[in-house]
Backbone as XML, in Angstrom:
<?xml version="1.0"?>
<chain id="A" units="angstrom">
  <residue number="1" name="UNK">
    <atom name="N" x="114.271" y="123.459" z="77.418"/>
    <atom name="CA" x="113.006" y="123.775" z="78.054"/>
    <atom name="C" x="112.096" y="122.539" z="78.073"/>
  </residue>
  <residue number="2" name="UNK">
    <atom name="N" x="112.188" y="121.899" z="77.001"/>
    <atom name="CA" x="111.245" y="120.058" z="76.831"/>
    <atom name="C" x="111.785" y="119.681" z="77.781"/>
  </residue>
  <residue number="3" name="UNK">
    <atom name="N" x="112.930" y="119.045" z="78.343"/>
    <atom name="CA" x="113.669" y="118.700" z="79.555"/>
    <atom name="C" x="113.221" y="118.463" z="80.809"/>
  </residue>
  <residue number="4" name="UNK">
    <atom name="N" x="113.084" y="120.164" z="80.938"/>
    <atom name="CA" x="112.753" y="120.700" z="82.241"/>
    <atom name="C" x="111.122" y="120.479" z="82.471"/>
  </residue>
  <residue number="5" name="UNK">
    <atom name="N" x="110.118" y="120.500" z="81.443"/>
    <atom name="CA" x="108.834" y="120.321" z="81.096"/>
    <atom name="C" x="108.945" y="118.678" z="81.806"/>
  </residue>
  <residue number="6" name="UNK">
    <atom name="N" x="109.280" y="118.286" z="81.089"/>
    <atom name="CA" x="109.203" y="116.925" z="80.978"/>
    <atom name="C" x="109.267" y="115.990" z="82.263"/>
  </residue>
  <residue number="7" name="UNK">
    <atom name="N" x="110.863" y="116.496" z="83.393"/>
    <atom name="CA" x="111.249" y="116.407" z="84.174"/>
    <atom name="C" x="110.033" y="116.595" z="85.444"/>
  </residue>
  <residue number="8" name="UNK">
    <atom name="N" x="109.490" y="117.788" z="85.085"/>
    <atom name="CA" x="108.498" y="118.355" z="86.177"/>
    <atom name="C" x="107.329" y="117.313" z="86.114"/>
  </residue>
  <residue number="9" name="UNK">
    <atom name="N" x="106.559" y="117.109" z="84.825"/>
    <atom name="CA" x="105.579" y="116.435" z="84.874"/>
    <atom name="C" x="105.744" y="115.162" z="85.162"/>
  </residue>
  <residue number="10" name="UNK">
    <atom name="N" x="106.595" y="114.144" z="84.959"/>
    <atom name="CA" x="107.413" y="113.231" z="85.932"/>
    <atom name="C" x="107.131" y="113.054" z="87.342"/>
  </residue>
  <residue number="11" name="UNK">
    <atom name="N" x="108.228" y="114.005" z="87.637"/>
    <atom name="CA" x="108.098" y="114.144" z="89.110"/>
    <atom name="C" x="106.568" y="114.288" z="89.746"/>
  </residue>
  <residue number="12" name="UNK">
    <atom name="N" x="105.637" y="115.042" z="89.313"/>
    <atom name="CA" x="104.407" y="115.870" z="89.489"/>
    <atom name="C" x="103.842" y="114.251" z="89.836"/>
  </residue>
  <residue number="13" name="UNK">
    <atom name="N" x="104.398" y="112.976" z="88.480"/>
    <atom name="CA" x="103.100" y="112.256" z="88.203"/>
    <atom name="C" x="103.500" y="111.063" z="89.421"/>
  </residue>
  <residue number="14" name="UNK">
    <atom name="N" x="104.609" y="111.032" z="89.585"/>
    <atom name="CA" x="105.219" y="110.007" z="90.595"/>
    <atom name="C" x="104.696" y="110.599" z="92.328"/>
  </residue>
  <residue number="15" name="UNK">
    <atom name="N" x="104.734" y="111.357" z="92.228"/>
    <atom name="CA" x="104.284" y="112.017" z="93.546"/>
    <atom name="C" x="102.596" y="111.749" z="93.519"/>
  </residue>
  <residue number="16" name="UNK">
    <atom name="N" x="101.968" y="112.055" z="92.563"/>
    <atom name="CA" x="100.137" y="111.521" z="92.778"/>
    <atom name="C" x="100.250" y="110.325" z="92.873"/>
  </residue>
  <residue number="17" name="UNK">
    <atom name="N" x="100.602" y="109.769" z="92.216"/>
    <atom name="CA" x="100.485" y="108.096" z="92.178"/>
    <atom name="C" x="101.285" y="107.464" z="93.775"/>
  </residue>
  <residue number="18" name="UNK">
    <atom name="N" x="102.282" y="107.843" z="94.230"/>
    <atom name="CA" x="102.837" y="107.075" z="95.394"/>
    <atom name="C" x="102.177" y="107.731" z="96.507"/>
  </residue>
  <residue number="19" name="UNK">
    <atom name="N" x="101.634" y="109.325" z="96.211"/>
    <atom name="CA" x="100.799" y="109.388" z="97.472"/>
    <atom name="C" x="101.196" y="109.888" z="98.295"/>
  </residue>
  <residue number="20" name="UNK">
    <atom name="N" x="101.024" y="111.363" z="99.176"/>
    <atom name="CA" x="101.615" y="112.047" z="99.896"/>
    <atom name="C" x="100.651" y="112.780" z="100.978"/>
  </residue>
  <residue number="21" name="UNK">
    <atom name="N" x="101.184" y="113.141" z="102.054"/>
    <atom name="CA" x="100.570" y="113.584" z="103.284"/>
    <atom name="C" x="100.540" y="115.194" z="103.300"/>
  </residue>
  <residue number="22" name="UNK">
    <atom name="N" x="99.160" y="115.679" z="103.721"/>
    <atom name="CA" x="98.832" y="116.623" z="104.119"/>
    <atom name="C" x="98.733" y="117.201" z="105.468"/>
  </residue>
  <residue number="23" name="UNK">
    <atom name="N" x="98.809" y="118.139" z="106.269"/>
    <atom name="CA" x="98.849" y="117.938" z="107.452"/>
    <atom name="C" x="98.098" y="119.664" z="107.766"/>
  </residue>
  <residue number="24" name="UNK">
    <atom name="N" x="97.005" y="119.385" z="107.969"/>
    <atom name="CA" x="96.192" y="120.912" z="108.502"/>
    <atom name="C" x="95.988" y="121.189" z="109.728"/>
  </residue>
  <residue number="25" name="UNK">
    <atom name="N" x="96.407" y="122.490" z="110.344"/>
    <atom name="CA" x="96.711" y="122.743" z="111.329"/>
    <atom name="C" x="95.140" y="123.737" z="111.737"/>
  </residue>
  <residue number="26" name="UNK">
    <atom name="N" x="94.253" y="123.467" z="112.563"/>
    <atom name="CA" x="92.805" y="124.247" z="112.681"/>
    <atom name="C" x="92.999" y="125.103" z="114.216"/>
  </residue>
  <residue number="27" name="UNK">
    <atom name="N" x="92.926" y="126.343" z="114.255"/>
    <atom name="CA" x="93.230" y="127.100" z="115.662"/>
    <atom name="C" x="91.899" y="128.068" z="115.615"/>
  </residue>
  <residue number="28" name="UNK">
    <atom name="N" x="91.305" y="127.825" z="116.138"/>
    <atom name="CA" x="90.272" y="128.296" z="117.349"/>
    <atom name="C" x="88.980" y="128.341" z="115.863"/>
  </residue>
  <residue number="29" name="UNK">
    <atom name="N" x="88.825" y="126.680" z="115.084"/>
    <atom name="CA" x="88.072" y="126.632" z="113.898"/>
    <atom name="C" x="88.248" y="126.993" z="112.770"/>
  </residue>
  <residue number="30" name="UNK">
    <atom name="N" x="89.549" y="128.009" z="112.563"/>
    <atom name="CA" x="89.832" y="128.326" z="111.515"/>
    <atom name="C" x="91.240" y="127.551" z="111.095"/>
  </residue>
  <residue number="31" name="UNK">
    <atom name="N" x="91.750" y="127.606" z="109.327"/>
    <atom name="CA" x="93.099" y="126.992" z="109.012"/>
    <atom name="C" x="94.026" y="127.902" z="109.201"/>
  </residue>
  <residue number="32" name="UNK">
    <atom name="N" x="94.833" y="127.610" z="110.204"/>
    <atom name="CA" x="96.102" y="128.436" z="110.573"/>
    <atom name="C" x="97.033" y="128.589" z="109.542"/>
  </residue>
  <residue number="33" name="UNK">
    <atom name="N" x="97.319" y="126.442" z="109.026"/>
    <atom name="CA" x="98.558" y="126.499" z="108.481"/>
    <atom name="C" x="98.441" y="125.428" z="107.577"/>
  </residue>
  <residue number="34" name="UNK">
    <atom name="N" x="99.015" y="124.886" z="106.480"/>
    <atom name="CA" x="98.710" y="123.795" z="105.238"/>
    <atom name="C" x="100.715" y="123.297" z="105.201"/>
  </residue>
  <residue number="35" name="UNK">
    <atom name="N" x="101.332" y="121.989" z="105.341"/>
    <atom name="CA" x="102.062" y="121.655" z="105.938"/>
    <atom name="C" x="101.931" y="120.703" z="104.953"/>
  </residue>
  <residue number="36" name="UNK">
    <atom name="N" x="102.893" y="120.020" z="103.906"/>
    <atom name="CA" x="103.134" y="118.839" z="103.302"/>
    <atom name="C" x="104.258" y="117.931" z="104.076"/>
  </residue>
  <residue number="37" name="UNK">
    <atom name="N" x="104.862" y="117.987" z="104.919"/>
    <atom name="CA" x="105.375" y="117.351" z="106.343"/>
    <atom name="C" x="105.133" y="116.927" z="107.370"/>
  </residue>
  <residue number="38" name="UNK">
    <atom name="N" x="105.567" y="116.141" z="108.332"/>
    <atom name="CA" x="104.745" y="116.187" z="109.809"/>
    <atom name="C" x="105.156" y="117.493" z="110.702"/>
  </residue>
  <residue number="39" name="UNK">
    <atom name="N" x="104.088" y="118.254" z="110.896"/>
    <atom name="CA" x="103.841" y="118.990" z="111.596"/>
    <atom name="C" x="103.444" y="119.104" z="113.615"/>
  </residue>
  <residue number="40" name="UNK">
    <atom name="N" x="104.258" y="118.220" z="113.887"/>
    <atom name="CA" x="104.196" y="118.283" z="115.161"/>
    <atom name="C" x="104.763" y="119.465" z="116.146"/>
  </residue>
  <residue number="41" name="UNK">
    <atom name="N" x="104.245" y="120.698" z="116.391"/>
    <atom name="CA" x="104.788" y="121.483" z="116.950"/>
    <atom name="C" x="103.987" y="121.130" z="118.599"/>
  </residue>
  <residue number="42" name="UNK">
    <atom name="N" x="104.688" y="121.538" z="119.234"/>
    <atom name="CA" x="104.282" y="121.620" z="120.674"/>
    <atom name="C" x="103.128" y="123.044" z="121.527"/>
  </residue>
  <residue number="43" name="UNK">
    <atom name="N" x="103.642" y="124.281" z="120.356"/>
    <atom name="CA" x="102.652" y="125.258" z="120.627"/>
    <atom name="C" x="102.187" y="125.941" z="119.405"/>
  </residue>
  <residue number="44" name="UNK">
    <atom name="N" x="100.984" y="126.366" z="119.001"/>
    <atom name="CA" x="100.325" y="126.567" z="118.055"/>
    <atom name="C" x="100.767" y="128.159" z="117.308"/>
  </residue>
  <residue number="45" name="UNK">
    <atom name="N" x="101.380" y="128.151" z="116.269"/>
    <atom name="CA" x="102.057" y="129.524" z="115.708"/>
    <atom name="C" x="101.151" y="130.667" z="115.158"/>
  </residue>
  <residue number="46" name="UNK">
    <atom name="N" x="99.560" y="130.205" z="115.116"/>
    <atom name="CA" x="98.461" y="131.543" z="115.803"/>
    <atom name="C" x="98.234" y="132.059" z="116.954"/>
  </residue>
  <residue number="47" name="UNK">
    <atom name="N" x="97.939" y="130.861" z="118.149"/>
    <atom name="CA" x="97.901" y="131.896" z="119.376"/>
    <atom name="C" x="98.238" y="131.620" z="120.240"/>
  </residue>
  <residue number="48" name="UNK">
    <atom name="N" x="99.709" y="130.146" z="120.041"/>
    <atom name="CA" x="100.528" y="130.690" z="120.990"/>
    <atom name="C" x="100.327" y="129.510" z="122.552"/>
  </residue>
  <residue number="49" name="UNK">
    <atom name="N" x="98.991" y="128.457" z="122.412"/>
    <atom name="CA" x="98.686" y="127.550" z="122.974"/>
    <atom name="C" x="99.466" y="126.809" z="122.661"/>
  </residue>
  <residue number="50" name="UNK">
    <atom name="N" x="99.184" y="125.446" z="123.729"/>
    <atom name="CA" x="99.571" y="124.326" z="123.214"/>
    <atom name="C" x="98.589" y="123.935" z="122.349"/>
  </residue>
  <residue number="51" name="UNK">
    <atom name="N" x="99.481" y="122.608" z="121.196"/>
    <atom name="CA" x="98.595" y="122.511" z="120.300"/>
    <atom name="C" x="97.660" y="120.561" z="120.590"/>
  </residue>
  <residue number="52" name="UNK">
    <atom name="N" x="97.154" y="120.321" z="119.676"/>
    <atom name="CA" x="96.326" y="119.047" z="119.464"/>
    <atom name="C" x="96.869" y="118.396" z="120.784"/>
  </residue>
  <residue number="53" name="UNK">
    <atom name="N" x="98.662" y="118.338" z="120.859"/>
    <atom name="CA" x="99.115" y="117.095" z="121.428"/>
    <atom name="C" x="99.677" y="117.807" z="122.886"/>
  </residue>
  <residue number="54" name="UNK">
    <atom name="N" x="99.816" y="118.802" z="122.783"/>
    <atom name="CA" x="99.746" y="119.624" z="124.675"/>
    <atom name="C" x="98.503" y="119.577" z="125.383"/>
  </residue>
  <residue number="55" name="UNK">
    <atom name="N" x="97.539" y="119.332" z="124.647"/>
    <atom name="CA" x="96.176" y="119.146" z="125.416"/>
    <atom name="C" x="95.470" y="120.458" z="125.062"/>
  </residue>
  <residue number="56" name="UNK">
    <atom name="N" x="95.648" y="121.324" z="124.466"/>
    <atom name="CA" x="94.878" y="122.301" z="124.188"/>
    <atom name="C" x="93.222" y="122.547" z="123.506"/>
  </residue>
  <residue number="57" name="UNK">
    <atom name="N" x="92.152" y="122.760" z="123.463"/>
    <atom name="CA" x="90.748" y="122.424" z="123.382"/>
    <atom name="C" x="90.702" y="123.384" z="121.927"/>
  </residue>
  <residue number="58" name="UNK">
    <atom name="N" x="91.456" y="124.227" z="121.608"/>
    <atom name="CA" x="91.560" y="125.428" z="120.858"/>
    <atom name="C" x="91.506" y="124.943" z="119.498"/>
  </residue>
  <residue number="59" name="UNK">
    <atom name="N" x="92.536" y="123.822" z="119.479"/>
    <atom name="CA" x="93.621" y="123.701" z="118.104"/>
    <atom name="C" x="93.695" y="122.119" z="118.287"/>
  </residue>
  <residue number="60" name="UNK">
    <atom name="N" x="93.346" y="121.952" z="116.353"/>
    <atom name="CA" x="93.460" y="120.690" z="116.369"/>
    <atom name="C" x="94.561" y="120.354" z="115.007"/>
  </residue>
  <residue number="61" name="UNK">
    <atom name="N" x="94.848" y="119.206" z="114.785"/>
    <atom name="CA" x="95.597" y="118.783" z="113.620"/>
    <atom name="C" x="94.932" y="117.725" z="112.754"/>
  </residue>
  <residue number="62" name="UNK">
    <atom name="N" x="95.230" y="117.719" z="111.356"/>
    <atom name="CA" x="94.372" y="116.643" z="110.632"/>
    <atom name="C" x="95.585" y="116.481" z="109.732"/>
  </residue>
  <residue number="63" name="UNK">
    <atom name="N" x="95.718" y="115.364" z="109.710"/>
    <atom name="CA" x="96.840" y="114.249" z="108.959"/>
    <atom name="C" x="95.780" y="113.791" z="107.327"/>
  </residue>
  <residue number="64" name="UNK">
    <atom name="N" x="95.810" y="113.876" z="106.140"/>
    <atom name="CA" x="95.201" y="113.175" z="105.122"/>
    <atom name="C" x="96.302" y="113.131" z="104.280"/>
  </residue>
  <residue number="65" name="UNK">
    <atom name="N" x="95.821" y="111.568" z="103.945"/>
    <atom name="CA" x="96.947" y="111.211" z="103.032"/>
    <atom name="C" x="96.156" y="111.192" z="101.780"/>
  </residue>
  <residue number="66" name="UNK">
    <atom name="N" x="96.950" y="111.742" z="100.474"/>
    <atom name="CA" x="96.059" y="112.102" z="99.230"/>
    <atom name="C" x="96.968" y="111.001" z="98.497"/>
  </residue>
  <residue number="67" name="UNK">
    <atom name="N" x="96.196" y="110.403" z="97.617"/>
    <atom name="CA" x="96.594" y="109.266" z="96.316"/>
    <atom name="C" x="95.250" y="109.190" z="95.172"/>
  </residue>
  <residue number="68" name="UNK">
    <atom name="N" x="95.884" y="108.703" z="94.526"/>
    <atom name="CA" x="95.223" y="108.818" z="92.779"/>
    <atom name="C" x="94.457" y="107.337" z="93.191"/>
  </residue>
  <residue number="69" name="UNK">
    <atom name="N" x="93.163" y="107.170" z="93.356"/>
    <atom name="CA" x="92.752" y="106.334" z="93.519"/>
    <atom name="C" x="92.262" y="104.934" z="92.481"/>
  </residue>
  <residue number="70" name="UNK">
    <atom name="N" x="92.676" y="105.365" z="91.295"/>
    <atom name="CA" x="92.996" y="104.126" z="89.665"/>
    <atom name="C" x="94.322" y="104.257" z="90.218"/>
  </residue>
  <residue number="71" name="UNK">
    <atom name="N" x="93.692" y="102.680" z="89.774"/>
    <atom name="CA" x="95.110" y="101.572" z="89.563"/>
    <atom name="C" x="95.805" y="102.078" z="87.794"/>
  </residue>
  <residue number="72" name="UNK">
    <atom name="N" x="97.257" y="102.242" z="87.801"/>
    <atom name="CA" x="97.520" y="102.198" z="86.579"/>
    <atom name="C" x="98.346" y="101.288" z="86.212"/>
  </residue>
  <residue number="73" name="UNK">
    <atom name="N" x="97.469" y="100.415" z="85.094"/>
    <atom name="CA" x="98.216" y="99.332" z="84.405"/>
    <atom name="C" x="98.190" y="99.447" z="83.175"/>
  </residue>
  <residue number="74" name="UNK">
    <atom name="N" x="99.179" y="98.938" z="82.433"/>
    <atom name="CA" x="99.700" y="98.371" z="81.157"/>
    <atom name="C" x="98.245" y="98.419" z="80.598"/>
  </residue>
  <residue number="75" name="UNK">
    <atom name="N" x="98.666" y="98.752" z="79.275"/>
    <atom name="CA" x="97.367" y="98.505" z="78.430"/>
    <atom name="C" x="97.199" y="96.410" z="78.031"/>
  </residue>
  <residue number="76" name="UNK">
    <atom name="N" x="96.622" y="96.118" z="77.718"/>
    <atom name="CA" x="96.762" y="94.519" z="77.664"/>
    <atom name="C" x="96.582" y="94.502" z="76.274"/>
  </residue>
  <residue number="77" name="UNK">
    <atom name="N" x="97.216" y="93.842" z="75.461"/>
    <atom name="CA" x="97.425" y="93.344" z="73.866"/>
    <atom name="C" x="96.920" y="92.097" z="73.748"/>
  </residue>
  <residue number="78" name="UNK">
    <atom name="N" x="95.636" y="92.412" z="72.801"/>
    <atom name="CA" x="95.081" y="91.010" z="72.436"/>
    <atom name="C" x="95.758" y="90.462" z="70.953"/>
  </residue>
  <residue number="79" name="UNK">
    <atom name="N" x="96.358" y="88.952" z="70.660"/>
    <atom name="CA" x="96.717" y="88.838" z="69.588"/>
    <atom name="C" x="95.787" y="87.551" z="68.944"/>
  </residue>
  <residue number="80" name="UNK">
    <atom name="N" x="95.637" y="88.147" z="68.118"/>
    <atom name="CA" x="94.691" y="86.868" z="67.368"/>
    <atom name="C" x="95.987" y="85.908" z="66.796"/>
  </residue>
  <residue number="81" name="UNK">
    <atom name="N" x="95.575" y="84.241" z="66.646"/>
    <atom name="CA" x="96.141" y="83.776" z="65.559"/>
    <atom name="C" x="95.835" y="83.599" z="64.238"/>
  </residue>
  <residue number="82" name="UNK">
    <atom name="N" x="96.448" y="83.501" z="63.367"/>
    <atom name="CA" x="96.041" y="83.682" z="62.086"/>
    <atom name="C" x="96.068" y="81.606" z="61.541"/>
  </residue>
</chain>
């Protein structure tokens, strides 16, 4: 079960840090659909228009890319001489 714990939070932490795309789908002002892929459909799966890229006035798409905005570095070791 530590493993599998372990494994997940990993994965979880590599994915914030490299940063991944959102893709919201808005039909007639409201959120239709929430999409971690590119979402390019041609007609909109609420009502059936074309969507953002058919020319439709209805329905739009929003692309955001989410990342952990700290830098993470190494702690730095100060050594005195003696």
């Amino acid at each position: 079960m530590k493993k599998l714990l372990t494994i997940f939070i990993a994965v979880l932490y590599v994915a914030i840090t490299s940063g991944f795309t959102v893709n919201v789908h808005y039909c007639m002002g409201e959120i239709a659909s929430v999409k971690f892929h590119n979402a390019d459909d041609d007609a909109c799966n609420k009502c059936g228009k074309p969507g953002a890229k058919g020319g439709g006035d209805c329905c739009k798409d929003v692309h955001k890319f989410l990342k952990v905005d700290q830098s993470h570095q190494a702690a730095k070791i100060f050594f005195t001489r003696r």
